[in-house]
DSSP file (Angstrom, degrees, kcal/mol; ACC not computed):
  #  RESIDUE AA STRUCTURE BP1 BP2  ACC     N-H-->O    O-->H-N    N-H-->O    O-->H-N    TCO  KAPPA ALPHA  PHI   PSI    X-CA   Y-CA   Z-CA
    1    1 A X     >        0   0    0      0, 0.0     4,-1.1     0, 0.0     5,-0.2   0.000 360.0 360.0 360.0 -50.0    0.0    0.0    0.0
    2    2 A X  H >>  +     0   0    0      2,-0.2     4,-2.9     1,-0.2     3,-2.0   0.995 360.0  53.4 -80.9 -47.1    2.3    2.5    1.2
    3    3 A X  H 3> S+     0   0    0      1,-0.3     4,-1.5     2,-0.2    -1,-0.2   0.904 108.6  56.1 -39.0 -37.3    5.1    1.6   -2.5
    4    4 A X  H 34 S+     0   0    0      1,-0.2    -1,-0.3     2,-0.2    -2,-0.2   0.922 113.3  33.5 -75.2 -46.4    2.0    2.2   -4.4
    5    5 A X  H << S+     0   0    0     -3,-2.0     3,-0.5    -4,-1.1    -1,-0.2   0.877 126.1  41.1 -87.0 -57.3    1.6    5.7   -2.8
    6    6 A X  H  < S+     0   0    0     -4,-2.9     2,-0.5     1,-0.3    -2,-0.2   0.993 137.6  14.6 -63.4 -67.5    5.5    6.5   -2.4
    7    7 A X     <  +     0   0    0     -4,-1.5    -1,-0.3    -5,-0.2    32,-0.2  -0.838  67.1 163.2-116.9  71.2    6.5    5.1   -5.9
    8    8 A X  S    S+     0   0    0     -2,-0.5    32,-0.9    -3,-0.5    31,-0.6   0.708  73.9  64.8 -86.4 -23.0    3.1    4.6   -8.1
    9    9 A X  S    S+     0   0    0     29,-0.2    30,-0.2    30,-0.1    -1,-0.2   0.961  74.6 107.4 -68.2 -44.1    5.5    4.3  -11.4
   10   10 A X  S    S-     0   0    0     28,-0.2    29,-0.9    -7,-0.1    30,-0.2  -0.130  84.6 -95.6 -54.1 125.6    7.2    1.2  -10.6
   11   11 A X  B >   -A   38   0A   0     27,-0.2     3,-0.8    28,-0.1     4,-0.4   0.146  22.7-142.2 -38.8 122.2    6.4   -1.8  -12.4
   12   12 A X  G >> S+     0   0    0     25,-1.1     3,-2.1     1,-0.2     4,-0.7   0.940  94.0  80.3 -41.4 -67.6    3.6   -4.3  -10.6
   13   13 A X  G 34 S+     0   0    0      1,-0.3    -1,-0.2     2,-0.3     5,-0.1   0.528  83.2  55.6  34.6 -55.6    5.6   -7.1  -11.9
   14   14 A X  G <4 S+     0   0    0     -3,-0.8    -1,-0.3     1,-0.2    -2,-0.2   0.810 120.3  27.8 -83.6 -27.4    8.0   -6.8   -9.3
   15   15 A X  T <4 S+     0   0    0     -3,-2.1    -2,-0.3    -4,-0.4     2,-0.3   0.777 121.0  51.5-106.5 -23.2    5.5   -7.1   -6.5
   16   16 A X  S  < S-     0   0    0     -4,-0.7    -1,-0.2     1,-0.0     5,-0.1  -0.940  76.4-125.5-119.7 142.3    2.8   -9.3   -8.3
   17   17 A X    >>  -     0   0    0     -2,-0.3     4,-0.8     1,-0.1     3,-0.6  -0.128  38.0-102.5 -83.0-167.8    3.0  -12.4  -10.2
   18   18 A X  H >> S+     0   0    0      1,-0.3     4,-2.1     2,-0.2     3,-1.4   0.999 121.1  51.6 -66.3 -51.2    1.5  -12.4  -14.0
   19   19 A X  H 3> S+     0   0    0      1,-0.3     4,-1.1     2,-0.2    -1,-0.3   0.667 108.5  43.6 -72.6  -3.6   -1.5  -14.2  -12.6
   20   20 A X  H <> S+     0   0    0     -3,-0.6     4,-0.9     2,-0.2    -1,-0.3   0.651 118.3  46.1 -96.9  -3.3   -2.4  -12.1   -9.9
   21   21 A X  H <X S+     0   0    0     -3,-1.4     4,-0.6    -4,-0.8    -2,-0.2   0.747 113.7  47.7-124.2 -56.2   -1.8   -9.2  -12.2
   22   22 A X  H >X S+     0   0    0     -4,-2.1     4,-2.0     2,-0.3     3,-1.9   0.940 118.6  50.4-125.2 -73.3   -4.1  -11.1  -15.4
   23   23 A X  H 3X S+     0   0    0     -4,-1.1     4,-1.6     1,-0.3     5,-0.3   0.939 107.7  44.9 -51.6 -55.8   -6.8  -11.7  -12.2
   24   24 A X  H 3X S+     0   0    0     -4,-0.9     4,-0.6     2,-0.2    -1,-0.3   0.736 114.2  52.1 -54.5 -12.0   -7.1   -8.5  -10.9
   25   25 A X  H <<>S+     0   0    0     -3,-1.9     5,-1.4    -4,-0.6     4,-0.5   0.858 116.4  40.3-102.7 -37.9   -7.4   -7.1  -14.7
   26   26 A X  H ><5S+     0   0    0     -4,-2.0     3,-1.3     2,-0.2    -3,-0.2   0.936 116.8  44.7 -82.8 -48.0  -10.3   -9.6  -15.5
   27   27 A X  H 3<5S+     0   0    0     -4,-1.6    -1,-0.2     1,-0.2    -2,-0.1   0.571 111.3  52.6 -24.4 -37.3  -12.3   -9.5  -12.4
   28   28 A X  T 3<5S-     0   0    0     -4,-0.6    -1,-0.2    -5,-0.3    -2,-0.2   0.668 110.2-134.3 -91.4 -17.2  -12.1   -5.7  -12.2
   29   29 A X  T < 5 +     0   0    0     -3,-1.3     2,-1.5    -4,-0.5    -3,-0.2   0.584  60.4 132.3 102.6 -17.6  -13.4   -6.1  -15.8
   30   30 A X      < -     0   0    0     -5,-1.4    -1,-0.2    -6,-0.2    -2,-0.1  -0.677  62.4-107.7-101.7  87.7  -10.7   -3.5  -17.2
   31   31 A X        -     0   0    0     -2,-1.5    -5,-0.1    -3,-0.1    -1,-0.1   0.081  35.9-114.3 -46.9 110.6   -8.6   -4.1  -20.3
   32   32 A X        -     0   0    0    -10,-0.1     2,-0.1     2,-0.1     4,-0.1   0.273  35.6-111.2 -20.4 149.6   -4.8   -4.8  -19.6
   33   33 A X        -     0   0    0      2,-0.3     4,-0.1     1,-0.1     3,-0.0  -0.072   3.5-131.7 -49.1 171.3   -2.7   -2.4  -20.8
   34   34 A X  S    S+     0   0    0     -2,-0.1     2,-0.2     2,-0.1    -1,-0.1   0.633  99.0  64.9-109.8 -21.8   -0.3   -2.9  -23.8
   35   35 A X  S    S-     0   0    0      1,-0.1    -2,-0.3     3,-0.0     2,-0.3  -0.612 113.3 -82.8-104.3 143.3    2.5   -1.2  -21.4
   36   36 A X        -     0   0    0     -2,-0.2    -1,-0.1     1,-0.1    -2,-0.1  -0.354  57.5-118.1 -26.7 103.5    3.7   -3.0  -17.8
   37   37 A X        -     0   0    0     -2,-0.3   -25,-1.1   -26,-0.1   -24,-0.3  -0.240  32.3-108.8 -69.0 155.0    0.8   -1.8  -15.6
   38   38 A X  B  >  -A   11   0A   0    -27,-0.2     4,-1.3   -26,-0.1     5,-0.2  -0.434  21.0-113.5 -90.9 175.4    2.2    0.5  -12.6
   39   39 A X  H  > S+     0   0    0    -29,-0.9     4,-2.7   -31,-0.6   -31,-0.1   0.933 113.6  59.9 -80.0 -48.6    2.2   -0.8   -9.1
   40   40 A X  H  > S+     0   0    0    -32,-0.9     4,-1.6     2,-0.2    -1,-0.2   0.913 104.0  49.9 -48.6 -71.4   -0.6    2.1   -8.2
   41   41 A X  H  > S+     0   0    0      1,-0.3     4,-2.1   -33,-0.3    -1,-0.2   0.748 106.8  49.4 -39.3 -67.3   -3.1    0.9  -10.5
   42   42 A X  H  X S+     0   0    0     -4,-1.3     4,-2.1     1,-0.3    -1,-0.3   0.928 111.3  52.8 -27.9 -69.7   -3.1   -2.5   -9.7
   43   43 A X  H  < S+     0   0    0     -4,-2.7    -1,-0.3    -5,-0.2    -2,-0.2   0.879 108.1  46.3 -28.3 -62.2   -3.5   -1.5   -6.3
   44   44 A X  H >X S+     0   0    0     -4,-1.6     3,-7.0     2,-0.2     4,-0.5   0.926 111.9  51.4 -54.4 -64.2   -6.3    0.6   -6.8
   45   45 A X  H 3X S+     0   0    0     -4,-2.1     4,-2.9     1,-0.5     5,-0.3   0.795 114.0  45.3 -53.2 -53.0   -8.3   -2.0   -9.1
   46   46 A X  H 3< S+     0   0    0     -4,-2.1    -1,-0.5     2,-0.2    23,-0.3   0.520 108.0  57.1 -65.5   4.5   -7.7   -4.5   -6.5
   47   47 A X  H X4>S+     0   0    0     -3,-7.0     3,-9.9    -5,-0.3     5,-0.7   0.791 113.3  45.0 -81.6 -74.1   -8.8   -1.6   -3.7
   48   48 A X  H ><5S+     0   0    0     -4,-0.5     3,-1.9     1,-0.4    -2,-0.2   0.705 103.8  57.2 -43.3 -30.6  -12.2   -1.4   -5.8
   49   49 A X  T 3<5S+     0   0    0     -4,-2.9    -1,-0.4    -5,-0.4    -3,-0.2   0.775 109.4  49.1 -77.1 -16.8  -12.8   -5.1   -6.2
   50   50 A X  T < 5S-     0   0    0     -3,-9.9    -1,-0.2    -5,-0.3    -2,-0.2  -0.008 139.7 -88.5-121.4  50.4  -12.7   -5.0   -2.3
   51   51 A X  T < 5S+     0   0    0     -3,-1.9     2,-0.5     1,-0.3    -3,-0.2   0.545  73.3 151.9  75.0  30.3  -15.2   -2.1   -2.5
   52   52 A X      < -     0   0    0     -5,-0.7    -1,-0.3    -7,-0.2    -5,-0.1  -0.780  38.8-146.7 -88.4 131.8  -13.1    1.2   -2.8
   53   53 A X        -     0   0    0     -2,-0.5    -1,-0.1    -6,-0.1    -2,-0.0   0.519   7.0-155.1-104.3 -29.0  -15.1    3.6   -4.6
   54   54 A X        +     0   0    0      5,-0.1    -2,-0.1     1,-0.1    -9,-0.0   0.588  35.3 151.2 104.5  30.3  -12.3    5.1   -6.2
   55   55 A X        -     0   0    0      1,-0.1     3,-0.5     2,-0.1    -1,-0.1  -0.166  67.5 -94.5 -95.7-163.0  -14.3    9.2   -6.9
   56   56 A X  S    S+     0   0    0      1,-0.2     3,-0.3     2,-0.1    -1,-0.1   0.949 122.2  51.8 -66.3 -52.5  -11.7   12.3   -7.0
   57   57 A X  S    S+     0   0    0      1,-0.2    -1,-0.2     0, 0.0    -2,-0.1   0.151  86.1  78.8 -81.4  12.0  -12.4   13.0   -3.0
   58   58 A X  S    S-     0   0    0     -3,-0.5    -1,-0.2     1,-0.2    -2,-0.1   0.554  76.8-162.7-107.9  -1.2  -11.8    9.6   -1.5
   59   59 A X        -     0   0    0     -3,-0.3     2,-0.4    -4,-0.1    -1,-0.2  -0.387  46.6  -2.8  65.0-149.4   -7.8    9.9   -1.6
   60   60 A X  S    S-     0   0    0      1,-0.2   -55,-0.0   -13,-0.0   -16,-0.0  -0.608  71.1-104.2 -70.2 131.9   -5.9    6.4   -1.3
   61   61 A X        -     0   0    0     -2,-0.4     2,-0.3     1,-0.1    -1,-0.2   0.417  38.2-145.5  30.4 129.9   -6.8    3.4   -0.9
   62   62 A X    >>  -     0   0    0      1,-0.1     4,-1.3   -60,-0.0     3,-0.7  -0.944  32.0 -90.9-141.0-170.0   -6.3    1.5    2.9
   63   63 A X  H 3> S+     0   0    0     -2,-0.3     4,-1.7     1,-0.3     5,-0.2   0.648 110.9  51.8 -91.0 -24.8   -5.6   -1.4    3.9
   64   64 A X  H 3> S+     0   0    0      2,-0.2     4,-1.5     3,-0.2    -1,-0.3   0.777 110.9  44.3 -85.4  -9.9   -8.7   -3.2    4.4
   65   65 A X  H <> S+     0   0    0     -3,-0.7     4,-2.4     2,-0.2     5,-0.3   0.807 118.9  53.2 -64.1 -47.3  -10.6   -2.7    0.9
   66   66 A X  H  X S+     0   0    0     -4,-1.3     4,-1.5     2,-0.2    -2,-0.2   0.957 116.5  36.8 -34.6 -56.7   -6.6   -3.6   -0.3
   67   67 A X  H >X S+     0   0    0     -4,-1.7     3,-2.2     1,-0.2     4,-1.8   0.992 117.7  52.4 -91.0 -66.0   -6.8   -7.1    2.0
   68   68 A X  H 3< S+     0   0    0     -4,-1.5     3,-0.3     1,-0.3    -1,-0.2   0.748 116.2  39.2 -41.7 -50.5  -10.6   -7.6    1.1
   69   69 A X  H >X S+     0   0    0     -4,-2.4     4,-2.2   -23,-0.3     3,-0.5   0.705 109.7  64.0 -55.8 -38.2   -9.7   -7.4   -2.7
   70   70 A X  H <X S+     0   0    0     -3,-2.2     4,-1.7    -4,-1.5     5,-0.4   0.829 103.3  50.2 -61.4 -29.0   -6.4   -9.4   -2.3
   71   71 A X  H 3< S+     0   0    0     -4,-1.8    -1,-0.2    -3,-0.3    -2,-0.2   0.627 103.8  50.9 -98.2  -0.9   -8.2  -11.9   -1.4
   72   72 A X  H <> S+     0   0    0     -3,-0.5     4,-1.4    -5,-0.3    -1,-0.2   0.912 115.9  44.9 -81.1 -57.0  -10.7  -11.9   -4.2
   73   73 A X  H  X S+     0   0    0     -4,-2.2     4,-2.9     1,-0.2    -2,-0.2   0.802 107.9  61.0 -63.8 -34.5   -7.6  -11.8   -7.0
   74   74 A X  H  < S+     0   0    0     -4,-1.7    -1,-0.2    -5,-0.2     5,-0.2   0.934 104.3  46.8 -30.1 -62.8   -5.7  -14.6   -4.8
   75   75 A X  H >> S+     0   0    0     -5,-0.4     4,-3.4     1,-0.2     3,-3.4   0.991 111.3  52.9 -58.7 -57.3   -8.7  -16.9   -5.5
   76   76 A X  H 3X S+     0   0    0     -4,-1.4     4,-4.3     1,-0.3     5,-0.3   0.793 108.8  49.5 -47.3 -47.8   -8.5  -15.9   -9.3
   77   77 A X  H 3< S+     0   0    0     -4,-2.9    -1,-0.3     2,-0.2    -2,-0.2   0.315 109.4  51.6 -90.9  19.6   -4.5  -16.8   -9.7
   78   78 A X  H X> S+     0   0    0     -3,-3.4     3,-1.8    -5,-0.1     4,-1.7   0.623 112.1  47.5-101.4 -55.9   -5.0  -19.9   -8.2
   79   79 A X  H >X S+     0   0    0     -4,-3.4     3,-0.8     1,-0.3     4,-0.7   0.896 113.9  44.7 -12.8 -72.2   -7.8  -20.5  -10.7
   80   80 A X  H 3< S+     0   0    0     -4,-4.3     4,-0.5     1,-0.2    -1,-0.3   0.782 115.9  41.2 -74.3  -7.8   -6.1  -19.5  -13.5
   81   81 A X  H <> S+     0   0    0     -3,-1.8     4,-1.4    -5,-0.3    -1,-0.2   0.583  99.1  78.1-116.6  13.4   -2.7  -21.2  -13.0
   82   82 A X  H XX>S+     0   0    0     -4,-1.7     4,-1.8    -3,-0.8     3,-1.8   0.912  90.1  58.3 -64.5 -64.2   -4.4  -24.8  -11.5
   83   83 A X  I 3<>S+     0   0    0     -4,-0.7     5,-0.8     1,-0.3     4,-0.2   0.750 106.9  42.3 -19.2 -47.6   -5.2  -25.7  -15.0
   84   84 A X  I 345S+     0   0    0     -4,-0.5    -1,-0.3     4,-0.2    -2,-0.1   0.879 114.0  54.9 -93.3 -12.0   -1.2  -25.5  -16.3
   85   85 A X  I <<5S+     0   0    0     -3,-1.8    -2,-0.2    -4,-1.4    -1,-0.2   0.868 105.4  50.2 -56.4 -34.8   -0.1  -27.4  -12.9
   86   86 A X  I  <5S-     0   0    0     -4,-1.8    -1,-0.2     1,-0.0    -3,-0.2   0.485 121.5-117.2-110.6 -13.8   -2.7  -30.2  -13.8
   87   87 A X  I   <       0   0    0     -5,-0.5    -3,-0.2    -4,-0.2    -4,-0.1   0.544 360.0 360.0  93.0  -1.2   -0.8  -30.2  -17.5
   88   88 A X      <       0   0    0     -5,-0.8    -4,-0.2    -6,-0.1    -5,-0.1   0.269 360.0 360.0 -82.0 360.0   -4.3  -29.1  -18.8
């Protein structure tokens, strides 16, 4: 929460794996970028999925719409990467 705030350019990548990154992007509904998504975005989208309302006045993100949302995109990258564990 707080790198996303300090440092909002820096690559997601570095903090998320592809599928937790590829879950939050489909769940939130919102078509990847063609560029590395930044560490902020992600955050937020995953804020919203755990009911952060995102308008001009509501400022950052905190840590429980963050945890509530993590835990949506969590389920989602296990989803999506059972399927190549299982050789499928």
């Amino acid at each position: 929460m707080r790198l996303g705030r300090i440092c909002p350019g820096t690559d997601a990548a570095l903090f998320f794996s592809a599928d937790e990154i590829r879950g939050t992007y489909l769940l939130s509904k919102t078509p990847k970028p063609a560029d590395p998504p930044r560490l902020n975005e992600v955050i937020r989208l995953i804020a919203q999925l755990g009911g952060f309302l995102s308008r001009k006045s509501d400022g950052e993100p905190g840590v429980k719409t963050i945890w509530r949302g993590l835990d949506q995109v969590m389920t989602a990258a296990q989803t999506l990467k059972a399927p190549r564990e299982e050789g499928g």
